[in-house]
Every structure is written in C-alpha cells, then in structure tokens.
N, C-alpha and C positions, 0 to 999 in steps of 0.2 A: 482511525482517521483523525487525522486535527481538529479540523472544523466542518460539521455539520451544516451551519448556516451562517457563519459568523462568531466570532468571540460574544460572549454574553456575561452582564454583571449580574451578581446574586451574592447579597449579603451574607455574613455568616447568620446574621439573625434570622436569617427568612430559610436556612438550611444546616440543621446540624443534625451528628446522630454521633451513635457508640460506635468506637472505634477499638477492633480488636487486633494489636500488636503482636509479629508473630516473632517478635525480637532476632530480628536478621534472619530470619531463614528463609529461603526462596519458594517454599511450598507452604501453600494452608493447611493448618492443623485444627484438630479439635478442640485441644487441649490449649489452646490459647489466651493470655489473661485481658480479660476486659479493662480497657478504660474509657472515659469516657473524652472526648475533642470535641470539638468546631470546626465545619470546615471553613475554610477563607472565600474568599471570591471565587465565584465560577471562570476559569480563564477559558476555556472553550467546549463544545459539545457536540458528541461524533455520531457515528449509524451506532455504534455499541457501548460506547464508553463517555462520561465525563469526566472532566481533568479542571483540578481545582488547587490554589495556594496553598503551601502547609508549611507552616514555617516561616519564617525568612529566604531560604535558598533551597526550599524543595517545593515539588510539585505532585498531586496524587490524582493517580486516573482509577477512576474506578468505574467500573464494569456495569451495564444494566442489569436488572433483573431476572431478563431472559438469558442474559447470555451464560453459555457452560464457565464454570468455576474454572474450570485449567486451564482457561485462556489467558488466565492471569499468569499463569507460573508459567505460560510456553513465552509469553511476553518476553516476560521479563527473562528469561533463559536464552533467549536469540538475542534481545538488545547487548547482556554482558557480554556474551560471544563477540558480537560486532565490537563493544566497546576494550575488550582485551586484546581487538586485534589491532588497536590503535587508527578504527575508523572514526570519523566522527557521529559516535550515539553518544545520549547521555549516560552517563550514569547510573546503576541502581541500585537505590538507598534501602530497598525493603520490600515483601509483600505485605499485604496484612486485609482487615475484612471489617468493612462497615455494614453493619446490620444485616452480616450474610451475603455483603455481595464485594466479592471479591476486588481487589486496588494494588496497584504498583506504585511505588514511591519513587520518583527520579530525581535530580539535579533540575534546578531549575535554572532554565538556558533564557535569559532577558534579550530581550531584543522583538522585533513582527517574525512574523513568517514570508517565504521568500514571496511568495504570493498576495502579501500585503502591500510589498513594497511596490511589487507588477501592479497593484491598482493605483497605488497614489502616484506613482510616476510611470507611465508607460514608457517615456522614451529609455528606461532602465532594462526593458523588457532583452532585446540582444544579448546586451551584458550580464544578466540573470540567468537568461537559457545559456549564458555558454556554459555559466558557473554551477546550473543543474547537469546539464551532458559530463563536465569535470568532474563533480562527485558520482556521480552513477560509476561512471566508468572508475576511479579510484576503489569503489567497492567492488566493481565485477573483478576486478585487476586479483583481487583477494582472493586465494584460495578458501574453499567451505571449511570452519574450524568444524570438528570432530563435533556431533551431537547436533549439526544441524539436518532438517529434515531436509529431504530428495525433492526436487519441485518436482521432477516426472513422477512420483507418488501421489503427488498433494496432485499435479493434474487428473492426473487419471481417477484419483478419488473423487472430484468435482465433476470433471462428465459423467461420471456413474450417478452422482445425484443432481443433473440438470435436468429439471423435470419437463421442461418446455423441449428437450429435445425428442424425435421420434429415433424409434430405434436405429435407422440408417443415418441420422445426420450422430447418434450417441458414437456408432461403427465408422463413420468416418472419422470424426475428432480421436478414437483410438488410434485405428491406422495410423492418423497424421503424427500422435503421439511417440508411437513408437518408430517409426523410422528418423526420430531425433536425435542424435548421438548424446551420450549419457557424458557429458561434461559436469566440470566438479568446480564451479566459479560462484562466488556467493554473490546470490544475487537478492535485492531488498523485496523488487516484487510489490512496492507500492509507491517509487517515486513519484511526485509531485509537487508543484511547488508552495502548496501548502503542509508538506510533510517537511520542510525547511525551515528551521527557527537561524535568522540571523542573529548569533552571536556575537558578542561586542571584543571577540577573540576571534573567532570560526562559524561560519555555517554548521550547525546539526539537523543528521537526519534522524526524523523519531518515526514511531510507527514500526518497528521492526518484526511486530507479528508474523506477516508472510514470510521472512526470511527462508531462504530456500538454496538447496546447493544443486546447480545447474548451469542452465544457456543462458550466457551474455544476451543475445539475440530475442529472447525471451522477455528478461527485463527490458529492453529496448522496447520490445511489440508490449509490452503490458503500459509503460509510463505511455506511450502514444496512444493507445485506447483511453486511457482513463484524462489523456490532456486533449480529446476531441469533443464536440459541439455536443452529442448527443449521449455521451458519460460523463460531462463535468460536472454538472448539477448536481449541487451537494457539498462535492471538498473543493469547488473551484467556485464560490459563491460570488455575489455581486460583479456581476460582468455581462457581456455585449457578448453575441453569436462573433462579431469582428475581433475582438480581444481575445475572444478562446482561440480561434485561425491564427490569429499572428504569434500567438506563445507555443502550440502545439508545430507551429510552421519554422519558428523560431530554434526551438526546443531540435527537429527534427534536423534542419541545417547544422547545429551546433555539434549532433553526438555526429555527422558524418565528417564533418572539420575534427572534431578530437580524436576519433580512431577511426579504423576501417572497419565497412561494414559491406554485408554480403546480401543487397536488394533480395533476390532469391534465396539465403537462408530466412530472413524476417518474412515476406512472405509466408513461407513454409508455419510457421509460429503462429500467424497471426489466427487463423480459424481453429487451433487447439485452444487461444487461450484464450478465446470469444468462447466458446463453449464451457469452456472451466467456473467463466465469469458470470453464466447463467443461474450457478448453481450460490451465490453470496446475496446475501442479505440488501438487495439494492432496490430502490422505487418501481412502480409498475412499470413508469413511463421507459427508464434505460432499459427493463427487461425486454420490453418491447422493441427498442431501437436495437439492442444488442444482438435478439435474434434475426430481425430484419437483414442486420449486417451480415451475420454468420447468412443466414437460405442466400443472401444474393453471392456472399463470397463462394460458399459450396455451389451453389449453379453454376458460379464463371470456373471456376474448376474443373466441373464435368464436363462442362463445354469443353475444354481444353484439351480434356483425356480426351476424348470424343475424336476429335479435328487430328489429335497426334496420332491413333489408333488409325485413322484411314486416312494419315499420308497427306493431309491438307493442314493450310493457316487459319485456326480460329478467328473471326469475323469480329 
C-alpha cells in the first residue's frame, strides 16, 4: 500500500540500520555481505511496508517485521513482469535486507500520487478518474506474462482463511468462485489512486504485489471496493464521506465510458472478492463493514434464487 496515513518525514538521523546487499539478485540469501547505510527520509508508510529515499534516484520499501520474507521477492517479481511488459511500474533496482527484514529497491518516480492531487484540487477529480479507469484498463488490456500467479487461486486461497466467514457464506463465496470463467488478463488487484505516482513523464502504478492473471471484471469490482466510504480509510487518507462518493462515483462513470462492461458479470464478482478481502490484514472497523456488506449482499441473492425458483419478481 502507499500510504497508510499520509506521507511522513523522518530523518536519517532518527533512523538508520545495516543494510545487507544482495548484489542484484532477486531473492534473499544467507550468504549475503554486510554493509553498513542510512536510510534517507521516510517517504511514506503502508499496512505492511515502509518506503524510504536511497540514493538520489531510488527508493526502498522495506517490509515490517511481521510480515513473511518472500513477500519481498513475490514483489518485486510481479512489478518486473508488469515492468517488461511495457506497462507503467517502476523499475527494480534490487532486493536486499535491513536488520532481517526484508526491502525492494525501485526507481524513484518524483512527482504526488494521484490521490494527492484529488485532495489539493477537487475539480481535477473527472479528469484523474478517467486517467485511473485508462490505466486499469491498459493493464487488463495485457495479457498475464508467464510466472504470474492465478487470482482464482489467490481467491479461493483467501476464503479458505476468512475467519469471520461461517461455513455457508465460505460455500457460497466457492460456488460463486468457480462458475467464473478462468480468464488470463493481468490484472493489478490494488488500483487506487493513491497507488499512482504522477510522474513528470507518465503516471506509475506501484504496489504490484497482488498482481494476478484473471477477470477484467474482477479488478473493476476489487478498485470500487477499496474506492468506497467504508474501505477507504487508510490508502485514501484525509478526506470527507463526500469526496470518497464523488471519486468512487467518478472512477465508476469513467471505466463504463472507456470500455464495456457487463453490470451482471461485476455483480457476480462482487461477493467472491468481499469475502477474499476478509481474510487481509485490514482494521477491525472495514472487517466489520466488509462482512456487513457481504451477509446483506448474500441475503439479496437468496432472496433472488428464492423469487426465481417459485416463478415470481423478487420485492
């Protein structure tokens, strides 16, 4: 994630450690030679990761504590994918490992995120969401390069550990799963618009961890969950209930002006990946709203089946 709560400064003097170099290669080793760095200014701080100056023209995100070590090396192995395929990611310069806890090194893309700019200037907000629905869709456009993972995998992995769900709402999020047709479109899987660094060349999208080979329709229902009133809190900081409506509303207008979409495929989507989204690292309060959403969308469902089944119009 970008930003946690906002961009935050932190000197090098109030935060340094050893920095072990794994000289270009993409996976952490043991065998690695110590040296010793600083890190530069804190440029922002996520649910799992800080990302901080290193260099002149790079950036280094490194990992919490808790989080598993080969999230670093899936990172960084989906952004070069994306970035070989001529989409806009950044660059990456390196893995390597401060005091144990794992870091990816990128290109550093100058410029706000696109979500900075939605705050300082709302009336930019239109022209922003169309320029998010354009690159979403530029990436779904992409076929999945070879070595990326299955999102019907990664889903079904995640309702399996969605602890909040009982066993029939885990068997319907299956169900819904699998009557999805097994499409091979790369999809990012975390669009947002603070996942958008304005470059002073191109917008880049960073964050490519979820990357995933699957449904268009998918990414669509996933960025409008995570651009609604009661999941923004967090990557969509400083903002008004009104301001999250008009970007998510914005955002939603713009992807049905840049291509076509199928109401009734996204539907279908939307309560598999409400349930996927139970099982990540997210505040009590979204867990919360997020299952509210899923039990009322699964009751308007069976409602549905119900009313079809005996030959009448659902109420």
């Amino acid at each position: 994630m970008r930003c946690g709560s906002g961009p935050h400064s932190l000197s090098a003097a109030e935060w340094s450690g050893e920095i072990t170099c794994s000289a270009g290669k993409r996976q952490l080793r043991e065998d690695e030679v110590m040296v010793t760095h600083h890190l530069d200014s804190l440029v922002a701080r996520g649910n799992t990761s800080d990302v901080y100056r290193w260099g002149k023209n790079e950036v280094i995100k490194v990992l919490r504590p808790n989080i598993p070590k080969e999230w670093a090396t899936r990172e960084a192995e989906t952004t070069e994918l994306a970035h070989a395929a001529g989409l806009p990611a950044p660059a990456v310069l390196d893995v390597t490992t401060i005091d144990g806890r794992p870091g990816i090194i990128f290109e550093r893309i100058p410029g706000p995120s696109m979500w900075e700019q939605m705050i300082a200037d709302p009336q930019e907000i239109p022209r922003l969401s169309s320029l998010l629905a354009e690159l979403q869709a530029e990436v779904n456009a992409t076929p999945a390069p070879s070595g990326i993972p299955s999102l019907i995998d990664a889903l079904r992995s995640n309702i399996d550990a969605a602890q909040p769900l009982s066993s029939f709402e885990r068997a319907m999020g299956h169900e819904a799963l699998e009557r999805q047709p097994h499409e091979a479109a790369l999809c990012h899987f975390d669009v947002h618009p603070n996942n958008v660094l304005m470059g002073p060349t191109q917008p880049m999208i960073i964050d490519w961890f979820d990357a995933a080979s699957g449904s268009p329709a998918a990414d669509i229902v996933r960025s409008s969950i995570l651009m609604r009133q009661d999941a923004a809190e967090g990557h969509l900081p400083c903002s008004s209930p009104s301001l999250i409506d008009f970007v998510h509303d914005q955002y939603i207008a713009s992807v049905v002006r840049v291509r076509e979409v199928d109401d009734d495929l996204l539907l279908s989507w939307e309560g598999t990946v409400l349930s996927a989204r139970l099982a990540e690292p997210i505040v009590d309060s979204i867990r919360q709203t997020t299952y509210e959403t899923l039990h009322a969308l699964n009751a308007s469902q069976i409602t549905r089946l119900g009313s079809s089944l005996r030959g009448v119009a659902p109420e």
